[in-house]
N, C-alpha and C positions, 0 to 999 in steps of 0.2 A: 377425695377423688374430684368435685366439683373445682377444689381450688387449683388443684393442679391443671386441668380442661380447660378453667380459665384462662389461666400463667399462659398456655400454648395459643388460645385463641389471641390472647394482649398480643404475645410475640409473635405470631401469624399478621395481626394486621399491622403493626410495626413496621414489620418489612416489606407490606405493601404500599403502606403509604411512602415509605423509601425509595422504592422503585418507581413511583409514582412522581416524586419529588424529583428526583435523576434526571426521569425522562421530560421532566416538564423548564430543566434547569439548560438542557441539550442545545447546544449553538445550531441551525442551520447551514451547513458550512455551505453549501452549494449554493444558499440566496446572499452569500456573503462574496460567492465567487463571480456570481453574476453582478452585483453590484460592482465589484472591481471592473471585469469585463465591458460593463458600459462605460464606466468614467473612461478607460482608455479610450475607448471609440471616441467619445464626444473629444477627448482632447487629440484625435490623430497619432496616436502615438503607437510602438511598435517595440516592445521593452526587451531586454533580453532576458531569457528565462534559463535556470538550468533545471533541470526535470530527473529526480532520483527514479532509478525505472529499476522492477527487481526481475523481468520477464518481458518477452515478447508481446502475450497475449494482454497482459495487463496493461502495458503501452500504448496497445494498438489504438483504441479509443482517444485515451488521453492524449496522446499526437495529433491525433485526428481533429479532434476538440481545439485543443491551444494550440496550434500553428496556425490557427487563422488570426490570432491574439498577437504573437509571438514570437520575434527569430530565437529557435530553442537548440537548446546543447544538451543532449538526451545521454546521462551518465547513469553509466554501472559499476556500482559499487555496493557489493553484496559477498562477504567474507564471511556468513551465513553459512552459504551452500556449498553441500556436500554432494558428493566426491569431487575432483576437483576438475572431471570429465563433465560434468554435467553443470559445473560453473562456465566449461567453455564452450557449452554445447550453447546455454542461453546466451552467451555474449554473441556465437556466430548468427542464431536467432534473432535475436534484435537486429543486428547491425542489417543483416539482409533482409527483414521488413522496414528500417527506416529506408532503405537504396532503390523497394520496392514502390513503398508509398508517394502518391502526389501531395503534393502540399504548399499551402497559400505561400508559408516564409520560408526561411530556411531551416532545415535541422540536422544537428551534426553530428556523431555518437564518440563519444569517450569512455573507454570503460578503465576504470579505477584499478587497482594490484587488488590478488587474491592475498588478503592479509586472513586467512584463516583461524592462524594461531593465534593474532589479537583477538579473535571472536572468541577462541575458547576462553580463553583469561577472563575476557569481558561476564561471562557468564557459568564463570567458575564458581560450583557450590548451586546454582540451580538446575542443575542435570535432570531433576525427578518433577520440574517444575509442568505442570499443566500446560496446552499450548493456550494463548489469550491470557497468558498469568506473568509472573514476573520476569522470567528469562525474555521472554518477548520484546516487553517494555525495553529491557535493556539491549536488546536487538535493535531494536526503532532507535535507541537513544547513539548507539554505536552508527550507522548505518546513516541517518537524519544529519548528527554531526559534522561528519566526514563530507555530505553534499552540501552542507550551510559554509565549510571549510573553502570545498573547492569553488562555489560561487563565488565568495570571496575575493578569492586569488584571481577569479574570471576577472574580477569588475561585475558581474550579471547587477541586472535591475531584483530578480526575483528566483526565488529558487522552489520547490515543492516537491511532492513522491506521488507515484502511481500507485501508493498500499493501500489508500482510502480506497479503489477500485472492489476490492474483495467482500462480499459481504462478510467474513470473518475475522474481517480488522475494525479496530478500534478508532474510529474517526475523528472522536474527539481529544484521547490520548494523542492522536497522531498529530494530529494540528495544534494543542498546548506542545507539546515537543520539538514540531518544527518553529514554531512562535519563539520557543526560548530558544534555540538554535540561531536562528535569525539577529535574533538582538544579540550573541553572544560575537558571530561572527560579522555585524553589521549588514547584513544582508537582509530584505522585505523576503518574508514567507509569504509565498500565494496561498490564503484558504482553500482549503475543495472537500469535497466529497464525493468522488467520479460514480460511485455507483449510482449517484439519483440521476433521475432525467434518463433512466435506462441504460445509462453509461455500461455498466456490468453484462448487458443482454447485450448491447454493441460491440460490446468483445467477443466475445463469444463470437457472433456474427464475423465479424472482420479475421479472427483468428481460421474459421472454417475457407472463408475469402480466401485469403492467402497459405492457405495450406499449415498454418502455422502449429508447433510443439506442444502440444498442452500438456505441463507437467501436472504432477496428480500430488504431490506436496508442499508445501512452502521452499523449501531448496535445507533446509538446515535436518543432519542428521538424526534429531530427535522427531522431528516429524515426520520423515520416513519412516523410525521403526513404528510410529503410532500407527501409519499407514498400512505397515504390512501386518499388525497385530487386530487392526476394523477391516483387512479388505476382505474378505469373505463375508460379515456383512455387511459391507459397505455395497459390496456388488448385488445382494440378496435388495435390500432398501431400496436402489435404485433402479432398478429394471423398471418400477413400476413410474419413473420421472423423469420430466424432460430433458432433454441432452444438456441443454443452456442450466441446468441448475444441479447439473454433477459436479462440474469444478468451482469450489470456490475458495481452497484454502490460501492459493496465492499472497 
């Protein structure tokens, strides 16, 4: 009995010190964005950027932020989301808060073809998969591509997404992905990590501003049904929390 107690305490602190190690291995991506952000300044420069945006609200900020940086070309491209009413419901979203918003540079909206059935392909065989597990990955990897693709074809100086915005996205997954994206299609990945620096609370903010759509799932059909299988208590949990920390699966 003792050796076994033991075996689980070894393996208990095992995966502490793991998690430990991870978190201590983790890029900054937001002091990596600022560092960028300054060298432009100091050299006058004004680069162009195309910006993967998967929502309005998750936008809002990030526009906000890099158009003082940046003449930016704010594309959607997201063959994710399901039904294919509510793909166009976030593109007419977007476009009519970029038409709304003021802004230092210019920014211009493009939105990408609902290629949905390439999504399904892409991520045929992980259907049962967890969200934040593999199907995802290969979500990011679909979706990241296709904006390194068409920066490309722009000419842009730099390309990046608004998914690091979420607190339930992976930042650092997202930034090694758009990194190899980048180099694949010759195009500079911008680092970031838009939730730090309150990023995520100023959506929120700006989305109430503008009246804007706050969807309640990531846009792709398995996260809906996840959604409607938690939302009873999903609804029970949050009553007692602040408005700004209900939405974050974006």
């Amino acid at each position: 009995m003792r050796g076994i107690l033991q075996e689980k305490l070894t393996d208990w602190n095992k995966r502490g010190l793991t998690a430990i190690m991870a978190d201590m291995n983790k890029v900054n991506y937001q002091k990596v964005l600022d560092q960028t952000l300054a060298q432009l300044q100091e050299e006058g420069r004004v680069p162009r950027l195309l910006i993967h945006s998967c929502c309005a609200p998750c936008s809002s900020y990030v526009l906000e932020y890099l158009s003082r940086y940046f003449d930016i070309t704010d594309y959607f491209y997201n063959p994710n989301i399901y039904p294919a009413e509510e793909h166009e419901h976030r593109i007419r979203e977007l476009n009519h808060f970029i038409e709304q918003m003021p802004s230092e540079h210019p920014i211009s909206f493009l939105a990408g073809d609902y290629e949905d059935e390439k999504y399904y392909e892409a991520v045929r065989g992980l259907e049962h998969e967890p969200e934040r597990g593999k199907r995802c990955e290969v979500c990011f990897r679909l979706r990241l591509e296709e904006a390194a693709r068409k920066a490309g074809e722009l000419r842009m100086d730099y390309f990046t997404t608004t998914l690091s915005i979420s607190p339930m996205k992976d930042e650092q997954l997202l930034n090694e992905i758009g990194a190899e994206m980048g180099e694949k299609y010759g195009v500079s990945y911008l680092y970031s990590d838009f939730k730090k620096k309150g990023g995520y609370l100023r959506s929120t903010q700006l989305s109430r501003e503008y009246g804007l759509y706050r969807q309640d799932y990531c846009g792709c059909v398995f996260s809906m049904r996840e959604r409607e299988e938690l939302r009873p208590q999903k609804q029970t949990s949050e009553e007692s929390l602040p408005e700004e920390l209900c939405l974050s699966r974006v």
